[in-house]
C-alpha positions as CSV (number, residue, x, y, z in Angstrom):
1,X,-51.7,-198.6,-22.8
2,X,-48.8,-199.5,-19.7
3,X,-45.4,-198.1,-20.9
4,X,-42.6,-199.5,-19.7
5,X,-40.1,-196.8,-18.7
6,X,-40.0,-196.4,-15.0
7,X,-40.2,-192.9,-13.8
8,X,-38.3,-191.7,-10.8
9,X,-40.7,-189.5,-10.0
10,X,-44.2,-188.9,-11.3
11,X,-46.3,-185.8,-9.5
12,X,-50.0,-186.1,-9.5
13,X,-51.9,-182.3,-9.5
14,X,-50.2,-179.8,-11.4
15,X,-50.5,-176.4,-8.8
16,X,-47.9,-174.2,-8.7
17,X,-46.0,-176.4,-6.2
18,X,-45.5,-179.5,-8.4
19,X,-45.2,-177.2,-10.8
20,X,-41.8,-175.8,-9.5
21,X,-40.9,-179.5,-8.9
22,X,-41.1,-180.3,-12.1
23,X,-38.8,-177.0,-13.3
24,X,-36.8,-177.6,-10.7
25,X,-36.2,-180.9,-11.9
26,X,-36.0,-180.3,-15.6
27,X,-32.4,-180.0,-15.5
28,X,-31.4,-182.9,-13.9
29,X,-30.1,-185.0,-16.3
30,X,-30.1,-188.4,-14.6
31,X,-33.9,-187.8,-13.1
32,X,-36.8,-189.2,-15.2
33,X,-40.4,-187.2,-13.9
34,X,-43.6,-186.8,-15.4
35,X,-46.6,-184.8,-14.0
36,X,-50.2,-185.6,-14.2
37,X,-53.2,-183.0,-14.0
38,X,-57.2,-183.7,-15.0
39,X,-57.7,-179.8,-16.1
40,X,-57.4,-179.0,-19.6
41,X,-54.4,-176.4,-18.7
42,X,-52.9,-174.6,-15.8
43,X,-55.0,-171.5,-14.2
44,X,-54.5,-170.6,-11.4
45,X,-57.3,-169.6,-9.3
46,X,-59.1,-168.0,-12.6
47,X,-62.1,-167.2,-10.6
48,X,-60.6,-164.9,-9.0
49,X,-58.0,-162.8,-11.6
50,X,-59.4,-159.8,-10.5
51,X,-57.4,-156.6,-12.1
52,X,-54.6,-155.0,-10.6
53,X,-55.0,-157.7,-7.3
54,X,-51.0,-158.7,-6.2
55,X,-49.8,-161.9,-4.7
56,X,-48.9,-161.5,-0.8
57,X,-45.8,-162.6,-0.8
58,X,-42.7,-160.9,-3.3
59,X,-42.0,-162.0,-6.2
60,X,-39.0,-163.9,-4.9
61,X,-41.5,-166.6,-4.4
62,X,-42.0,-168.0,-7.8
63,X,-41.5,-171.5,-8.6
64,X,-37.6,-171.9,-8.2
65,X,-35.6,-169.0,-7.1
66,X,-35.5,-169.5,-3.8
67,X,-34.2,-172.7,-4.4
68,X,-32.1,-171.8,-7.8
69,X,-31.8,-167.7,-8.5
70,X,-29.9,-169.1,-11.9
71,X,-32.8,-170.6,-12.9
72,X,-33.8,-170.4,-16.3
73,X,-37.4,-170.7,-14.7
74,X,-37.4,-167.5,-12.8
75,X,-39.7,-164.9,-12.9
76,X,-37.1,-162.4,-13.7
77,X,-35.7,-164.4,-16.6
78,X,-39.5,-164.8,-17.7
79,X,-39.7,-160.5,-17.0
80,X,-36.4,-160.4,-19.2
81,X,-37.6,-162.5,-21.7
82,X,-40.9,-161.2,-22.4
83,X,-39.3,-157.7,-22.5
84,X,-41.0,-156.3,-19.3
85,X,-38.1,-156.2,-16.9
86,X,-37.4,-152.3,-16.8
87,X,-41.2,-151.9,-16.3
88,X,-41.4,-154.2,-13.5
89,X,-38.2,-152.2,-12.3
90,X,-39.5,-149.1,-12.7
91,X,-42.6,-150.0,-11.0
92,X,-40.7,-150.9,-7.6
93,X,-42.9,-153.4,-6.1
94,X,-42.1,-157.1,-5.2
95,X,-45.6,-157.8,-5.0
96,X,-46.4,-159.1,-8.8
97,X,-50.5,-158.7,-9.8
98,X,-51.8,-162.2,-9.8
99,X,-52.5,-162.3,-13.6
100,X,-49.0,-161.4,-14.2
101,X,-48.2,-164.5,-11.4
102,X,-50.7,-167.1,-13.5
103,X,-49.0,-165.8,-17.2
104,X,-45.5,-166.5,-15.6
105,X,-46.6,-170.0,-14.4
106,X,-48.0,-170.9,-17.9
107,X,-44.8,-169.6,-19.8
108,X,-42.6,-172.2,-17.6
109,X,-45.2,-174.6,-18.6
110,X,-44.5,-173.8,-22.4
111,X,-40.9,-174.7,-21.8
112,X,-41.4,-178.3,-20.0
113,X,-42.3,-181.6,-21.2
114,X,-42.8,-183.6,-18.7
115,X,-46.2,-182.0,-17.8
116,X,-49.4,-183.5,-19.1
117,X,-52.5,-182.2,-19.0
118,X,-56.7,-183.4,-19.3
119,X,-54.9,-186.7,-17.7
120,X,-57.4,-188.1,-14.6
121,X,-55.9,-190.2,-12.3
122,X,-58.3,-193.2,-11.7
123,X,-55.6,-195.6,-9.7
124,X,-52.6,-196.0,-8.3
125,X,-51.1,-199.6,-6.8
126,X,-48.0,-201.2,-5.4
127,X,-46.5,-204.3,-8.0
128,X,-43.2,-205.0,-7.8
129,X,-41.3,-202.6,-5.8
130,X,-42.8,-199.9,-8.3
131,X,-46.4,-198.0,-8.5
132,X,-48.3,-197.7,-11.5
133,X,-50.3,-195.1,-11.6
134,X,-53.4,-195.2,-14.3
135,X,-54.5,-192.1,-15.7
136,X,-58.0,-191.7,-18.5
137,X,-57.2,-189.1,-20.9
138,X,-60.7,-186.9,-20.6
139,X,-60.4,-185.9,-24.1
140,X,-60.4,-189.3,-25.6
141,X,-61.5,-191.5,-22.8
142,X,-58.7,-193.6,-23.4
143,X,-56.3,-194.9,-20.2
144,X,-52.3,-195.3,-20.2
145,X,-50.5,-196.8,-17.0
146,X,-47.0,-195.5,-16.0
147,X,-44.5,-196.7,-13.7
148,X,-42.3,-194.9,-10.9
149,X,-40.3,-195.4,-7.6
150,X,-41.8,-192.4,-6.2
151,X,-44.9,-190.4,-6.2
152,X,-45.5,-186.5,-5.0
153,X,-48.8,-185.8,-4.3
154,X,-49.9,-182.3,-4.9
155,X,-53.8,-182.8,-5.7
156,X,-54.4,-179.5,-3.8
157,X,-57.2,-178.1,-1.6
158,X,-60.9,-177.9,-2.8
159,X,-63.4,-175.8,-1.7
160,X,-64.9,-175.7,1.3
161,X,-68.7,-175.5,1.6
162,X,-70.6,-175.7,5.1
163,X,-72.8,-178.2,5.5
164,X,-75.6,-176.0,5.8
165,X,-75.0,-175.5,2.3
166,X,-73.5,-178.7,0.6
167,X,-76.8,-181.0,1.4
168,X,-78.8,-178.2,-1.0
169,X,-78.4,-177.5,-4.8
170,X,-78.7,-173.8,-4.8
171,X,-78.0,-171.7,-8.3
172,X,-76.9,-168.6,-6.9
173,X,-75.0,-169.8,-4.6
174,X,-71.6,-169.9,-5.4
175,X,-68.3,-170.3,-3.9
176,X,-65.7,-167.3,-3.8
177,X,-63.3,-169.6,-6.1
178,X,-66.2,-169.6,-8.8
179,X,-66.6,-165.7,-8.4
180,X,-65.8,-164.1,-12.1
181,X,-67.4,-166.9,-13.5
182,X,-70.8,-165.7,-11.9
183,X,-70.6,-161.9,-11.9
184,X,-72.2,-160.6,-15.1
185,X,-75.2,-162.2,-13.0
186,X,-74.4,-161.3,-9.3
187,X,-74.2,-157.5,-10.7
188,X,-78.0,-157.8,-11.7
189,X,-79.0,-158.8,-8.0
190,X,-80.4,-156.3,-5.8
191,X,-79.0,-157.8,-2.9
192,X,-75.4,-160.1,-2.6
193,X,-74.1,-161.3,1.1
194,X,-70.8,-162.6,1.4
195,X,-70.3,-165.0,3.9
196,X,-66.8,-165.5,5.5
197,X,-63.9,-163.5,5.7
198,X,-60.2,-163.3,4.5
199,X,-58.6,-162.2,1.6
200,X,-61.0,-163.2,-1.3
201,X,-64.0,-162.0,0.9
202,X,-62.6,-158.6,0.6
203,X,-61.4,-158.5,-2.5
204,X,-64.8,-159.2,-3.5
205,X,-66.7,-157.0,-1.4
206,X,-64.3,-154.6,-2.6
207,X,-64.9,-155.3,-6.5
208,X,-69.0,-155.1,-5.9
209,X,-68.7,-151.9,-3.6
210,X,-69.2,-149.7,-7.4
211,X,-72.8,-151.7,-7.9
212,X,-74.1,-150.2,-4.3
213,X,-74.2,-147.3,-6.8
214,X,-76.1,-148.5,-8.9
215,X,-78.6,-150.1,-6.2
216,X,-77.3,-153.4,-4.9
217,X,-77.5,-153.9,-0.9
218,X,-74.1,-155.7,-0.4
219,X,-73.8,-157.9,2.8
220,X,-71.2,-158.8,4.5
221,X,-70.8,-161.7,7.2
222,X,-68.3,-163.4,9.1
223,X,-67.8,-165.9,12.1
224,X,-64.7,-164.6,13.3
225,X,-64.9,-161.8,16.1
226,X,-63.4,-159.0,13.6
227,X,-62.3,-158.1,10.1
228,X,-58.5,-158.7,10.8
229,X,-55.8,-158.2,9.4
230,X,-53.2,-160.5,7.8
231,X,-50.2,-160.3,10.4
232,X,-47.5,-161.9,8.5
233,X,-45.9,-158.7,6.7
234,X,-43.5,-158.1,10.2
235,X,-40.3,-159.4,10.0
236,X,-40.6,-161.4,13.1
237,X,-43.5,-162.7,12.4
238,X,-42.2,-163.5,8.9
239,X,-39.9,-166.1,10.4
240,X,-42.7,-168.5,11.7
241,X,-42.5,-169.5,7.9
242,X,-39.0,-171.1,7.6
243,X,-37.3,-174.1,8.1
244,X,-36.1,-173.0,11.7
245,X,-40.1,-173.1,12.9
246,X,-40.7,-176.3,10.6
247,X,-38.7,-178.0,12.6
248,X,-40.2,-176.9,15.6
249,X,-43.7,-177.1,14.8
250,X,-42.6,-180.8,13.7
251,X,-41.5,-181.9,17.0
252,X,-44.8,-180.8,18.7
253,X,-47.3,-183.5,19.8
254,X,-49.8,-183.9,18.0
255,X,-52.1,-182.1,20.1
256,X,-50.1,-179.0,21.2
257,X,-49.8,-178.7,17.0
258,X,-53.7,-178.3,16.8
259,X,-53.4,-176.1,20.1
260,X,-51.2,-174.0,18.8
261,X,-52.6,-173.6,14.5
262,X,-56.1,-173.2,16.1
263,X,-54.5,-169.4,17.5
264,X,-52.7,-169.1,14.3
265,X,-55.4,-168.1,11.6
266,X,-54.2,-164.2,11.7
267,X,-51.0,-164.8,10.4
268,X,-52.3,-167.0,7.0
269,X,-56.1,-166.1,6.3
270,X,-56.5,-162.8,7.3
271,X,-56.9,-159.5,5.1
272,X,-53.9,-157.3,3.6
273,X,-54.1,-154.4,5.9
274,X,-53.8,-151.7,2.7
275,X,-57.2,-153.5,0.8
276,X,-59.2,-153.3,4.5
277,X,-58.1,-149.4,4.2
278,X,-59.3,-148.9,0.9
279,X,-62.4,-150.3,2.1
280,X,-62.8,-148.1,4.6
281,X,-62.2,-145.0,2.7
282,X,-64.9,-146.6,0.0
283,X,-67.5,-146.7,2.6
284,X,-66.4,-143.5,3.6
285,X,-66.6,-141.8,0.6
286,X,-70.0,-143.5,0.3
287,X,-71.1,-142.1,3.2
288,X,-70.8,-138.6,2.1
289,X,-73.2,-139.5,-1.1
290,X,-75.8,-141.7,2.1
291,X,-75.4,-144.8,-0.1
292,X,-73.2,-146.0,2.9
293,X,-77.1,-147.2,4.4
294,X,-76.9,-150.0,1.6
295,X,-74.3,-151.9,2.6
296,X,-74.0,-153.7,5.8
297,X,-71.3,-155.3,7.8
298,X,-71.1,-157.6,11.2
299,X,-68.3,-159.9,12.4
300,X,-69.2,-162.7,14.9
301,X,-72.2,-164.2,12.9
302,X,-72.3,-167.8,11.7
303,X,-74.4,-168.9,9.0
304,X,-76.8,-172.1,10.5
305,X,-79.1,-172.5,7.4
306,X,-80.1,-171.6,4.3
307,X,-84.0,-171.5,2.6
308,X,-84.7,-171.0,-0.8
309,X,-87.8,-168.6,-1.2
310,X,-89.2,-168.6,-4.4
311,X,-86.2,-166.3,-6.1
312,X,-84.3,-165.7,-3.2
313,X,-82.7,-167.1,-0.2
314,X,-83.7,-166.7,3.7
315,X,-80.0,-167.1,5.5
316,X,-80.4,-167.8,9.0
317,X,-77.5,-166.4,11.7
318,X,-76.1,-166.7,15.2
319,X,-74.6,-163.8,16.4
320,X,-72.0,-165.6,18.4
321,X,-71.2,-163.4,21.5
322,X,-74.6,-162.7,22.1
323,X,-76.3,-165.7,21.8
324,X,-79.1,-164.0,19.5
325,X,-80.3,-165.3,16.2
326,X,-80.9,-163.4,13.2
327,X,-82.5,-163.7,9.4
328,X,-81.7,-161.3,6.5
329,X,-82.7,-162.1,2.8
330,X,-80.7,-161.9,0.0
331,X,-81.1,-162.3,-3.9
332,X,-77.3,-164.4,-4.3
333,X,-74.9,-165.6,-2.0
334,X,-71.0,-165.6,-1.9
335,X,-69.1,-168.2,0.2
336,X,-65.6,-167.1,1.3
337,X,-65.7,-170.2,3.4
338,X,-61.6,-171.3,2.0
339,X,-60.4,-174.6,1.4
340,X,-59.4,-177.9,2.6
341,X,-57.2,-180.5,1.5
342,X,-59.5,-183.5,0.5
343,X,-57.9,-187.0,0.3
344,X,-57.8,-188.3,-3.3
345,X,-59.9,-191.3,-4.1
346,X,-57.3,-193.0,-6.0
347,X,-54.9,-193.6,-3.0
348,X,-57.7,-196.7,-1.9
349,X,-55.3,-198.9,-3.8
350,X,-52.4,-198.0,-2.0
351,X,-54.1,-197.4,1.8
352,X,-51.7,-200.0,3.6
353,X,-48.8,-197.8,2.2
354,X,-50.0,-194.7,4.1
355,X,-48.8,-193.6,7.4
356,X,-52.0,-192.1,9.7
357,X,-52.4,-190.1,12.5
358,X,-55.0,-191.0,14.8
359,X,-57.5,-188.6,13.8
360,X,-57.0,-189.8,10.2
361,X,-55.1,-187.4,9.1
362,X,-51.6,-187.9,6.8
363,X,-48.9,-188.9,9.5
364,X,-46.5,-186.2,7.6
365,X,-42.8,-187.0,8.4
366,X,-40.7,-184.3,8.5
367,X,-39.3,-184.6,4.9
368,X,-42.4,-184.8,3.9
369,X,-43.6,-188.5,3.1
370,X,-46.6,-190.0,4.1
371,X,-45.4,-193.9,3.5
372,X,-44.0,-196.7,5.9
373,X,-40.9,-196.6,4.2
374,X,-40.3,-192.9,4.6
375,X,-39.0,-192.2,1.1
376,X,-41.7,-192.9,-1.4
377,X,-44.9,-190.8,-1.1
378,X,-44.4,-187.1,-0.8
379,X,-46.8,-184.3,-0.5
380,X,-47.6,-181.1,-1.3
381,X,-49.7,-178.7,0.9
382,X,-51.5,-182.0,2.7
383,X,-49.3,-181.3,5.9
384,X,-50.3,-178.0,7.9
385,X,-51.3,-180.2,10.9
386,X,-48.0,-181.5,10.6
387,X,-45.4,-178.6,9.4
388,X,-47.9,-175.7,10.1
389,X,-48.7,-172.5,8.1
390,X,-45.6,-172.4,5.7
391,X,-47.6,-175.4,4.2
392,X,-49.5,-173.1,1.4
393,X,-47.0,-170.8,1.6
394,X,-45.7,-169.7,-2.1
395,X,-42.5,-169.0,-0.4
396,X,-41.6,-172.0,1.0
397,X,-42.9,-174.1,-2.5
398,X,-39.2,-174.1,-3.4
399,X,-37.7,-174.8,-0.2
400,X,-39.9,-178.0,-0.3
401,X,-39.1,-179.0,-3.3
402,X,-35.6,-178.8,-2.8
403,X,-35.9,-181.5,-0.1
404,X,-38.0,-184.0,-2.3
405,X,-35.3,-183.5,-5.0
406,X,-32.1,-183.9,-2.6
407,X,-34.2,-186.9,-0.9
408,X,-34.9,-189.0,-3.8
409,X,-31.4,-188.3,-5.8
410,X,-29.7,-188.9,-2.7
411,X,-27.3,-185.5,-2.9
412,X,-27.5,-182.0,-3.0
413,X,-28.6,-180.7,-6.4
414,X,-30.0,-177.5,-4.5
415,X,-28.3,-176.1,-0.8
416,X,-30.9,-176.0,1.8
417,X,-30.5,-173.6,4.5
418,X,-30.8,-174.7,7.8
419,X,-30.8,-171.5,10.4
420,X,-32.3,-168.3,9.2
421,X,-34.6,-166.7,11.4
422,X,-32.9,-165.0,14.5
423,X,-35.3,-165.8,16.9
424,X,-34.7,-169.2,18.5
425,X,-38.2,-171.2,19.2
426,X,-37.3,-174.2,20.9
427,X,-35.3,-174.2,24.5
428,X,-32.9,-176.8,22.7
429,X,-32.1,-173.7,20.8
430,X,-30.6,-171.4,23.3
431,X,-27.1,-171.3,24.2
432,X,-25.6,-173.8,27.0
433,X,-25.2,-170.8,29.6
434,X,-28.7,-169.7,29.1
435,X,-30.1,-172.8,29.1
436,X,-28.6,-173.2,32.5
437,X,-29.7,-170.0,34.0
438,X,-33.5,-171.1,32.3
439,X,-33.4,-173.9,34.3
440,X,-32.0,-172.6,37.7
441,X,-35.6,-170.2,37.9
442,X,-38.0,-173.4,36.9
């Protein structure tokens, strides 16, 4: 079925930044948007809705207050409406427990409708100063076309498997993102390594500390030189995710920008300093029972293949700074290798539209559109080699969106801010004096 309204905006992936985009733009009388998703509903990272596990960034982040505190969206009006705001003020914590974060997101979901759901976008070309984008409802097979004048994308990241990995079907395994689906089984294993590091890594090895207990030799592996911390909770620090640094980051070249995100891994995939404590103070208290012997930790060890051997798996290492390789065995295998934004098959129709980098990559403008014209194709986390780690940022969701919204109406429904942080980043920033004197010692 083609209908014959023209949208002004129709968003393609349904995360929790499209998701603000299309509360955002709710009340916007004279804009027309539909968003499209191929899951059956919103969840939001289910396999891994561990209890009592918080969101690291405050609450503040949700999917429109920064942008609109009014909003009828907010997580506060949701807290008031639900009948849980004294509780969450008693509590005094702006870090909200990721269930609580994935039950907000589904109750602004209950109050839109211009999301749609178990809709698979097959295609999407350019006809008449318009793009239609064809979608196969999975439930029924069946395929409707819509029209619009612009298009967000915000397909997402997927998971990321090595390739030592991906060529092989192996059953057990799994990728952190898949994790509470599998653990009634991992918790039978004798023996579970977990490969990578960050957040979900220890969360994990955190969760199946109780089964070393029980018997389980837990394994824990990862490429980078240490278990570090995240080092994005200083104020300072903080600032390298606002507008002020977008714009700086922007104006980079292009290879200065992989230069300098290639350093910047500790301040976006790192571990919350409190959970690396607890940790510690597990194997600690281990330690006092000798069950500490079961468990087994090393930093600077890449995985270079994996065997199957008859019901387990023979995981081949490097120990990095030594040179030395090493082989442990292991019943089941957790990857905590992240994610990576993978290019949609359906934008083949509109290819000659795109603006590329030349390594491929989306040429992000700063306003973030990918096409020729500069005001047609948006994005949505596809541009941290352009706009650098704010991209996944929860934070800066609403920030973003703002922009698309002010873009494509052509005026201000929601004030941007411009200057926040205090630090200035680029010597264009610095007053005229200084700038002087900074020159006179070059």
């Amino acid at each position: 079925m083609n209908t014959t309204k023209i949208y002004d905006i129709i968003g393609i992936g349904i995360g929790p930044f499209n998701l603000g985009l299309a509360a955002l733009s709710a009340p916007i009388a004279d804009l027309n948007t539909l968003f499209l998703d191929q899951s059956d509903e919103f969840n939001w990272h289910p396999g891994l809705m561990l209890d009592e596990v918080t969101l690291q960034v405050p609450f503040m982040a949700d999917l429109v207050t920064m942008a609109d505190p009014a909003s009828p969206y907010s997580f506060l009006n949701y807290m008031k409406l639900t009948g849980r705001l004294y509780k969450f003020y008693i509590r005094e914590n702006f870090f909200i427990f990721r269930k609580e974060y994935n039950a907000y997101c589904k109750w602004v979901l209950g109050q839109l409708t211009n999301c749609l759901f178990s809709r698979q976008v097959v295609s999407v070309i350019y006809e008449n100063a318009v793009y239609h984008v064809t979608a196969r409802d999975i439930r029924s097979g069946d395929t409707n076309t819509w029209q619009t004048y612009k298009l967000v994308l915000g397909t997402g990241t997927s998971p990321y498997i090595p390739p030592a990995v991906k060529k092989k079907s192996l059953q057990d395994v799994i990728h952190t993102s898949q994790y509470l689906n599998h653990k009634d089984s991992l918790v039978q294993k004798q023996s579970v390594t977990i490969i990578g590091s960050g957040q979900s890594a220890a969360e994990i090895f955190q969760d199946l500390l109780p089964e070393v207990k029980k018997g389980m030799k837990l394994n824990w592996f990862t490429r980078s030189e240490r278990f570090f911390p995240l080092e994005n909770h200083t104020k300072l620090t903080l600032e390298l995710t606002s507008p002020d640094y977008i714009d700086y980051f922007h104006n980079l070249p292009e290879m200065q920008r992989k230069d300098v995100l290639s350093r910047q891994g500790i301040l976006f995939k790192g571990i919350n300093a409190d959970l690396i404590n607890q940790i510690y103070n597990s194997l600690y208290a281990m330690d006092l029972s000798d069950e500490a012997h079961k468990v087994v930790l090393m930093a600077n060890a890449r995985l270079n293949d994996i065997q199957e051997e008859d019901e387990s798996y023979l995981l081949s290492f490097l120990h990095i700074e030594q040179g030395k390789t090493f082989e442990i065995n292991t019943d089941a295998v957790i990857l905590a290798t992240g994610y990576k934004y993978v290019e949609p098959d359906f934008l083949t129709g509109i290819s000659n539209r795109i603006r590329r980098l030349d390594d491929g990559n989306y040429d992000v403008r700063r306003n973030y559109t990918i096409d020729e014209a500069g005001n047609e194709i948006f994005v949505q986390n596809a541009e941290l080699h352009t706009h650098g780690i704010s991209t996944p940022d929860l934070g800066m969701g609403a920030y973003r969106n703002s922009q698309i919204i002010n873009q494509i109406t052509g005026r201000t429904v929601y004030a941007v801010e411009q200057r926040i942080a205090f630090q200035s980043f680029s010597t264009s920033d610095l007053p005229v004096r200084l700038k002087s004197a900074v020159d006179l010692t070059l």
